[in-house]
C-alpha positions as CSV (number, residue, x, y, z in Angstrom):
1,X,9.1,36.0,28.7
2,X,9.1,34.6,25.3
3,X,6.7,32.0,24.5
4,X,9.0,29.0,24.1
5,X,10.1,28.9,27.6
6,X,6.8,29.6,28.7
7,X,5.5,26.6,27.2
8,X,8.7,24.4,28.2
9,X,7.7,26.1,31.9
10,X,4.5,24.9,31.8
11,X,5.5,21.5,31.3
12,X,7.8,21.2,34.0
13,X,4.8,22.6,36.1
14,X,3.0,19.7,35.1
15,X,5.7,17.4,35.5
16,X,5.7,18.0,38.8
17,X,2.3,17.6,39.6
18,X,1.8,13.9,39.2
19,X,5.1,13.2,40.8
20,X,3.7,15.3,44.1
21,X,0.0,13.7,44.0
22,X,1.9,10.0,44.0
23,X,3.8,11.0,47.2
24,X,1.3,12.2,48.8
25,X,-1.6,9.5,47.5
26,X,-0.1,6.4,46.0
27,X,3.6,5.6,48.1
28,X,2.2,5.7,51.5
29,X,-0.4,2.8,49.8
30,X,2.8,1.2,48.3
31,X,4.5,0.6,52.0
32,X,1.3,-0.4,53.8
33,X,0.8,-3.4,50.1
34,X,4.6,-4.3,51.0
35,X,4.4,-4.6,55.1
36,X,1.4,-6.5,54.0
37,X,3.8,-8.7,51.9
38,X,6.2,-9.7,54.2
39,X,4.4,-9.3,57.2
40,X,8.2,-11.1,59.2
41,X,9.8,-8.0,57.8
42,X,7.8,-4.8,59.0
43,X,10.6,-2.9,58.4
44,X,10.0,-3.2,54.8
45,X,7.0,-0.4,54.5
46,X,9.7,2.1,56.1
47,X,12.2,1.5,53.3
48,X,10.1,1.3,50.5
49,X,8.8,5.2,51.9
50,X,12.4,6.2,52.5
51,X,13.9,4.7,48.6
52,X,10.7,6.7,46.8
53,X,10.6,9.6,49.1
54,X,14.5,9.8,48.6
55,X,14.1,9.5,44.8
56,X,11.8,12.5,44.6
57,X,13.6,15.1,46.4
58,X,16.1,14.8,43.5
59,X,13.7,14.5,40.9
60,X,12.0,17.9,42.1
61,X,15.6,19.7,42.3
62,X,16.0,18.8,38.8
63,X,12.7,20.4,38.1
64,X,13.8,23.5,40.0
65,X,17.3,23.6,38.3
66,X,15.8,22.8,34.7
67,X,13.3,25.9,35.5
68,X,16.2,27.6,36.4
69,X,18.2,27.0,33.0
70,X,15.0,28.2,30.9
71,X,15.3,31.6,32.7
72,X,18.7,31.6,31.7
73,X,18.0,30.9,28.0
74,X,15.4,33.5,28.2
75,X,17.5,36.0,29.4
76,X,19.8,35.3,26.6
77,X,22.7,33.5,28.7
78,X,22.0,29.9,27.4
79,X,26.0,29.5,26.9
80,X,26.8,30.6,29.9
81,X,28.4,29.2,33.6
82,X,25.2,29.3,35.3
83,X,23.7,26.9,32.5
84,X,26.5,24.5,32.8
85,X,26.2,24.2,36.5
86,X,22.7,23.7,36.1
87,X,23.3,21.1,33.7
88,X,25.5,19.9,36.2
89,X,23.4,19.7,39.2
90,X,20.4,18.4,36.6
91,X,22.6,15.0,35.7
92,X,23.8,14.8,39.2
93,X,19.6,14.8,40.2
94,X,19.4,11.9,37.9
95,X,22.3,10.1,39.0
96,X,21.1,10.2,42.4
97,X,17.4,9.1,41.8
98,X,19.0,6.3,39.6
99,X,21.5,5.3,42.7
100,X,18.2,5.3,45.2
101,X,16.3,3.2,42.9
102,X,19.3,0.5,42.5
103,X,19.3,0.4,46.4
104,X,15.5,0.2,46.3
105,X,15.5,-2.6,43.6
106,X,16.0,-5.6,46.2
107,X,13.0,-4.4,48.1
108,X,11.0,-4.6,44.7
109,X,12.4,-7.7,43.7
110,X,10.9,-9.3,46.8
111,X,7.7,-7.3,46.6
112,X,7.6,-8.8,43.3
113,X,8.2,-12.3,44.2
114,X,6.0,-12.3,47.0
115,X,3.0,-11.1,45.0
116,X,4.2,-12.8,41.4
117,X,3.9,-9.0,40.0
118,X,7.0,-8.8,38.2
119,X,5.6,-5.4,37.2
120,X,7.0,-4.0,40.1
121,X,10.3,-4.6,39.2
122,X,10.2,-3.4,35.7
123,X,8.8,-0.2,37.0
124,X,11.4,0.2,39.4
125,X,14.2,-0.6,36.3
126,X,12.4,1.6,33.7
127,X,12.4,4.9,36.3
128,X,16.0,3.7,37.2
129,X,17.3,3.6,33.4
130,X,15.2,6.6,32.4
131,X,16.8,8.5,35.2
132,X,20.5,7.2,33.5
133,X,19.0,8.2,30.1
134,X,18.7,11.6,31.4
135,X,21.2,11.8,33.0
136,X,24.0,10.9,30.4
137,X,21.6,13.4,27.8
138,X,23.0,16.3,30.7
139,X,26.1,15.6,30.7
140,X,26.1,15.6,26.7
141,X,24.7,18.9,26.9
142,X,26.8,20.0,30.2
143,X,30.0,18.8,27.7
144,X,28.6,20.9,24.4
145,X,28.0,24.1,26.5
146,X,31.0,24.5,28.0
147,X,33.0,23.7,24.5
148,X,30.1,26.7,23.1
149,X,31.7,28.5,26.7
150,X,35.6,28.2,25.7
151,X,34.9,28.9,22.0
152,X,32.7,31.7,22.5
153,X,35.8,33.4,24.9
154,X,38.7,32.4,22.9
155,X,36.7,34.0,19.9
156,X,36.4,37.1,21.9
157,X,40.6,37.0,22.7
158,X,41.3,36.8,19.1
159,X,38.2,40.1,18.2
């Protein structure tokens, strides 16, 4: 294993790790402070839990898919299929957490008017435009691996 990808592993190890100890800790205490907000709505803590809980199952598949692509690079098939389909899923991961959080954002939005926070909402648009920051940045790279892809076999045609 070089020691490049081991590093890069080790980080998305630790990536992971605070994401896991706030669902377990912190978003179950996020649904009880809304149902607390709107106490007419109680139907509020169940989609608060269902938008973050939502948002991480894609977050921790495009953990799994980038550990996946750094095994790729270190078995020397960075330019490969399997890397552009992990690309691939990675950006759709993103896309997806981005599309739970613009669903979730009318739940913040009244979290945040109910408790003049608007905190809340900002940290519900900065994961949401981080996750489309990401996601556009795989689709660059999805786009510049498969051109390396149909370069690297039309130079192997012409050989």
């Amino acid at each position: 294993m070089k020691r490049e990808t081991l590093f890069l592993k080790l980080i998305v190890i630790l990536m992971g790790l605070p994401v896991l100890a706030l669902c377990i800790f912190v978003v179950p205490k996020i649904g009880s402070f809304a149902a607390e907000l709107v106490p007419s709505m109680p139907v509020i803590k169940l989609l608060v839990l269902i938008v973050m809980y939502a948002a991480a199952i894609p977050f921790f598949l495009a953990l799994y898919q980038t550990f996946k692509l750094l095994n790729f690079i270190d078995n020397n098939e960075a330019f490969s299929d399997k890397s552009a389909k992990a690309l691939h899923n990675i950006k759709h991961c993103a896309l997806s957490i981005s599309g739970f959080y613009v669903l979730g954002m009318p739940l913040f939005y009244v979290m945040g008017e109910l408790d003049d926070a608007p905190g809340i909402i900002l940290i519900g648009l900065l994961i949401l435009f981080g996750a489309l920051v990401i996601a556009v940045f795989a689709a660059v790279l999805e786009k510049l691996v498969t051109s390396a892809i149909e370069m690297k076999s039309e130079n192997d045609l012409t050989v």
